[in-house]
Steps between C-alpha positions, in 0.01 A plus 500: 500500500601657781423883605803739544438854582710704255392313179257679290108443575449442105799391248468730220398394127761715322812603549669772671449792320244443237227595753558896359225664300589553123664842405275724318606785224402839566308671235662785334349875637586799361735734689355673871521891498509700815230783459626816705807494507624812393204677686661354851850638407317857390363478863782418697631792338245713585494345826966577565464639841258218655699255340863610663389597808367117513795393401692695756247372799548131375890574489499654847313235626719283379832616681328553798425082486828424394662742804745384779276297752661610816620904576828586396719624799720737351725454840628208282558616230131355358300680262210485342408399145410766267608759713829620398665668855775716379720527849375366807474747818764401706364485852716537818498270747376522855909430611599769216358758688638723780350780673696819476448806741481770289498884619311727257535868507141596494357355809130626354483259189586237739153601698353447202618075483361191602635149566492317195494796278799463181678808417801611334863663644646815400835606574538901440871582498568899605434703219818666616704276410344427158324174629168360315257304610476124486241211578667261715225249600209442295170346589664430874200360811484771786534238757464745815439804597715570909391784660810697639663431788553843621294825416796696390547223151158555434593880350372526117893601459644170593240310301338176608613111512324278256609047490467448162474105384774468157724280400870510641669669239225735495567528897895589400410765261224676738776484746736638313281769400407620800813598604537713171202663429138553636255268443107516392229249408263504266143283514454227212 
């Protein structure tokens, strides 16, 4: 007889199959009963306030998990999951915005500003003529401060230049303003 490597060390006696253990009944047992039951619903209702605020750390773990794997960049249009943004702040561009020299009638509030500081523009009409008053620029970037050229502008009548950084239809309005009524800031 010759020796092959796949054929089985020992031929088996019975067949395939048959090489199972018999099946065996299972004795009958009476029914199992579950001793405090109603003593673990009694204390979970005792127990309300551990219970949801469990529930509520479990589900907030849970959606923080499951959350967007990368930041959202609302800049296109992204948002996040689960947080519902009702309008986007529209953000001006960097070629949006034009600086706009802008004279203000009181040259002492515009002692009081800073480069970088936001404030808001005021146009006062003459109360002579039954004019109100008006905001014109809001939240608008003092960009500079010049110092006058000669001392006669620098008279608290005449006021005092302020370059404000706005958008250019802002620009048009403060323009048109100016030529109209006298204008005042206000700090944000």
């Amino acid at each position: 007889m010759s020796y092959s490597p796949f054929a089985p060390a020992l031929p088996s006696p019975r067949p395939l199959g048959t090489d199972a253990p018999a099946t065996c009944e299972v004795p009958p047992f009476p029914p199992v009963r579950v001793r405090g039951g109603l003593w673990r619903t009694a204390r979970l209702v005792r127990h309300r306030r551990r219970a949801v605020a469990a529930g509520l750390a479990v589900t907030a773990a849970a959606l923080v998990a499951a959350g967007p794997r990368t930041a959202a960049d609302p800049a296109r249009g992204e948002r996040s999951r689960g947080h519902p943004v009702a309008d986007p702040v529209r953000r001006h561009r960097a070629d949006e915005l034009v600086t706009a020299p802008v004279r203000i009638a009181d040259a002492a509030t515009v002692r009081l500003l800073r480069p970088g500081d936001r404030v808001d523009v005021i146009a006062a009409e003459d109360p002579a003529t039954g004019g109100d008053a008006r905001v014109i620029a809001t939240g608008a970037r003092v960009s500079g401060l010049p110092e006058p050229l000669d001392p006669a502008d620098a008279d608290a009548r005449s006021g005092a230049l302020v370059v404000l950084s706005v958008p250019r239809s802002t620009a048009a309005r403060l323009v048109g303003a100016s030529t109209t009524a006298r204008l005042a800031v206000t700090l944000c």
